[in-house]
N, C-alpha and C positions, 0 to 999 in steps of 0.2 A: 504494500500500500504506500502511499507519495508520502511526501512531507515538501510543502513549499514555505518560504523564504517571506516572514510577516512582520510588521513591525519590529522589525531588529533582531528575529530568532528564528529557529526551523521550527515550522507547527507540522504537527503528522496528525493526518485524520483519516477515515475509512469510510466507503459507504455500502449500507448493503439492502438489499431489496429492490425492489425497482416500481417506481409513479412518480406522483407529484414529490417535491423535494418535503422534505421535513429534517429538522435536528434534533437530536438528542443529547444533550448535556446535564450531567448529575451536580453532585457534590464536590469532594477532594479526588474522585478517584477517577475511572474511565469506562466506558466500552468498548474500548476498541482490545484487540489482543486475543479473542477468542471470548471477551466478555459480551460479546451481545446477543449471549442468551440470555442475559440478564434483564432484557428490554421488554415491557411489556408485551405478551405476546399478542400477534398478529401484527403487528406494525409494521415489520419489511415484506409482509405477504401485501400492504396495502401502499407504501410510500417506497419512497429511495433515501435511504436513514444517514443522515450524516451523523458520525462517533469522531470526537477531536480527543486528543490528549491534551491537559492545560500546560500551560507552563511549567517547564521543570519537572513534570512526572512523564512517566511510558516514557518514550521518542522526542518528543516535544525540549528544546531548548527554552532558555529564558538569557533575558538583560536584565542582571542585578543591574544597572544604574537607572532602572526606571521603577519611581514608586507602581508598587502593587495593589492596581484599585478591580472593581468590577468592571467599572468604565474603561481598561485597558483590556481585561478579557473581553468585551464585548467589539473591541475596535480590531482586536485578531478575529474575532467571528465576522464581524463587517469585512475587513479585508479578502475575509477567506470565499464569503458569499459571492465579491464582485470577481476574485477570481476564477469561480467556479459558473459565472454568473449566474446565480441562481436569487431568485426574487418570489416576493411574494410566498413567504415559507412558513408552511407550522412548525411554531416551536416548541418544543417540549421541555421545560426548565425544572429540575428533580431536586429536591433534597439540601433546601437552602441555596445554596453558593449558583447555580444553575439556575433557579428563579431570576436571581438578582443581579445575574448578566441578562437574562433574558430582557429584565425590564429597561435593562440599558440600552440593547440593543432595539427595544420598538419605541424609546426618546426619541434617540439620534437617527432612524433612518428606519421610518416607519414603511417605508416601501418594502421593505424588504419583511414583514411580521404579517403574515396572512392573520394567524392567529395563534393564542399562548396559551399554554397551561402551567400553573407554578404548584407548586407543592412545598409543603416544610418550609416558606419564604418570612421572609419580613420585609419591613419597607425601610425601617430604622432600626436597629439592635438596639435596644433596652440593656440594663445593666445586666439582666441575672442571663442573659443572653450570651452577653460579651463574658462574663465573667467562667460560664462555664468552657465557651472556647480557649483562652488566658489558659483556665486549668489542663486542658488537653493538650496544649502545649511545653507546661508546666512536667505536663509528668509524660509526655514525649522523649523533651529533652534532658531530665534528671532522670529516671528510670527507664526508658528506653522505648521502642516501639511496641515489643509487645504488650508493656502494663499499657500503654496509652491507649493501643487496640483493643484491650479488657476492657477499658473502661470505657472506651466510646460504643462499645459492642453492648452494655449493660446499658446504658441510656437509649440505645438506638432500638432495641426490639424488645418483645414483648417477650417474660418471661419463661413462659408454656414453649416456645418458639427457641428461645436460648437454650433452654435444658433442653431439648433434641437435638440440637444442632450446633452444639458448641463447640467439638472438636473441628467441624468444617469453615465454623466463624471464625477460631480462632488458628493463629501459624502465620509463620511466615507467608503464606499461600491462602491468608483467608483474607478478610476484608479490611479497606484500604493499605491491603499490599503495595500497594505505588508510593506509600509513604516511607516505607519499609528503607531504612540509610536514604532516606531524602527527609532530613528534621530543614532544611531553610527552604525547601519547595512549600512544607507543610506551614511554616511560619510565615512566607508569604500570601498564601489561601485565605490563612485566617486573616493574616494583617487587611485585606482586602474584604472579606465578609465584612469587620466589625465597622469599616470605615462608610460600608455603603449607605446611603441617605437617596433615598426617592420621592421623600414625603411631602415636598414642595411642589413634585413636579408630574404628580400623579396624571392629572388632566391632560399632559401630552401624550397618554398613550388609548391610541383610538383603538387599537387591536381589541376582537373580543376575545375572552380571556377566561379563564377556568382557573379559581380558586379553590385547591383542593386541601381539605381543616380533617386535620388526623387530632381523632378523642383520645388519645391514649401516648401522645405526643410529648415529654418530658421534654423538648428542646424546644420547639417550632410549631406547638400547635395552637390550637383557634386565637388564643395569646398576640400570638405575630402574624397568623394570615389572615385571621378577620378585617383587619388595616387595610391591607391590600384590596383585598372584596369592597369594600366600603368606600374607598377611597377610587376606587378606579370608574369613568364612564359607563363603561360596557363589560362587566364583569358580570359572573354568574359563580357562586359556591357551590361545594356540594359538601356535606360533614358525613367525614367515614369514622364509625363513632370507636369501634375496634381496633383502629388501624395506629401504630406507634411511629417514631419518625419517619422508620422504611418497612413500604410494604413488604409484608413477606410471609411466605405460606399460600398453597395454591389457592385455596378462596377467597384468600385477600386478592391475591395477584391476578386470579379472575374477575373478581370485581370490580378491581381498578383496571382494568383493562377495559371491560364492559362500559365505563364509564368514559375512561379515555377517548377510546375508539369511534364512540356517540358523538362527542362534544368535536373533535375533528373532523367526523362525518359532514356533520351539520354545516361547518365551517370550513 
């Protein structure tokens, strides 16, 4: 798969399935690399799925001499679209940090946002917000990758859900593995969640828009997306009242899927 040459770094991205263009971007980590079976299913049976690596993690280079904002990841997704020329795109923005590029990217160059779905977002980071990211790097950096991944693995899914699957969560080879000897890729991610602010400028985003409010949410739920929903034009919620930061488990994942898949349809 390519990697071309983006505001000052090599970005690597993938696509797969084939239709209308759509992207997919998460949190800290990625799809690409054999991860996009992690993607809602039916989506590459229905779009042509673009998977980026961010800065600094997978493939993907970065320029430490450029502060780390969402507005910089959103201006590699701009660049990446006019080179691919592709317009007019659903986005799909997952699990914080991916939201709130999304939202940047339908400010600045709304031609290009057919329409969004954000999940786990906020519009501004609140303290107890900021404070628990702080901590995840906190004990990234003083205790290592893997307590860091214990602990964001304990916050992110529902406990029924952990105790099955904990051996697979957790390792070297489990979740946010891209972090894994990348502690200043990881410290730039967060430096760029905690900084982003959209609260001013909600009304320039005409895209219509899926706010998706997970019940069971310890980091990013109804808390920080309700904002979003409320604040935006053309917005629609849905409250998945079982569902923890990341979906996960087949009925969850079939029902966000179901939901996804509608709200895309439509738009």
């Amino acid at each position: 798969m390519p990697s071309v040459r983006i505001n000052n770094h090599d970005m690597y991205y993938e696509i797969h399935g084939k239709g209308e263009p759509l992207i997919c971007i998460g949190g800290w980590g990625t799809f690409c690399h054999g991860a996009e079976g992690n993607l809602a299913r039916g989506l590459t049976d229905r779009y042509s799925v673009l998977l980026i690596d961010y800065r600094g993690i997978g493939e993907s280079s970065d320029d430490l001499d450029v502060e780390p904002t969402t507005l910089l990841y959103a201006q590699d997704i701009i660049a990446l679209f006019d080179h691919l020329g592709w317009k007019n795109v659903r986005f799909v923005g997952l699990v914080g940090m991916g939201a709130c590029v999304a939202q940047e990217v339908a400010i600045h160059r709304p031609d290009l946002v057919r329409c969004m779905v954000n999940t786990a977002c906020w519009i501004k980071m609140d303290t107890f917000l900021q404070d628990q990211l702080e901590l995840f790097l906190v004990m990234h950096k003083e205790s290592g990758f893997l307590e860091f991944q214990r602990y964001c693995t304990l916050m992110s899914f529902l406990p029924d859900y952990y105790n099955q699957n904990k051996d697979r969560l957790l390792g070297p080879k489990g979740v946010w593995s891209e972090l894994n000897g990348r502690y200043q890729a990881h410290e730039r991610l967060v430096r760029a969640c905690i900084s982003h602010d959209t609260s001013e400028r909600l009304d320039q985003i005409k895209a219509p828009t899926l706010v998706a409010h997970s019940g069971q949410d310890q980091m990013t739920g109804p808390r920080t997306t309700l904002p979003l929903e409320m604040g935006l034009p053309n917005a629609e919620g849905v409250m998945m009242e079982e569902v923890a930061h990341i979906v996960a488990g087949k009925e969850q994942k079939i029902l966000f899927s179901e939901i996804l898949l509608g709200f895309l349809k439509r738009h």
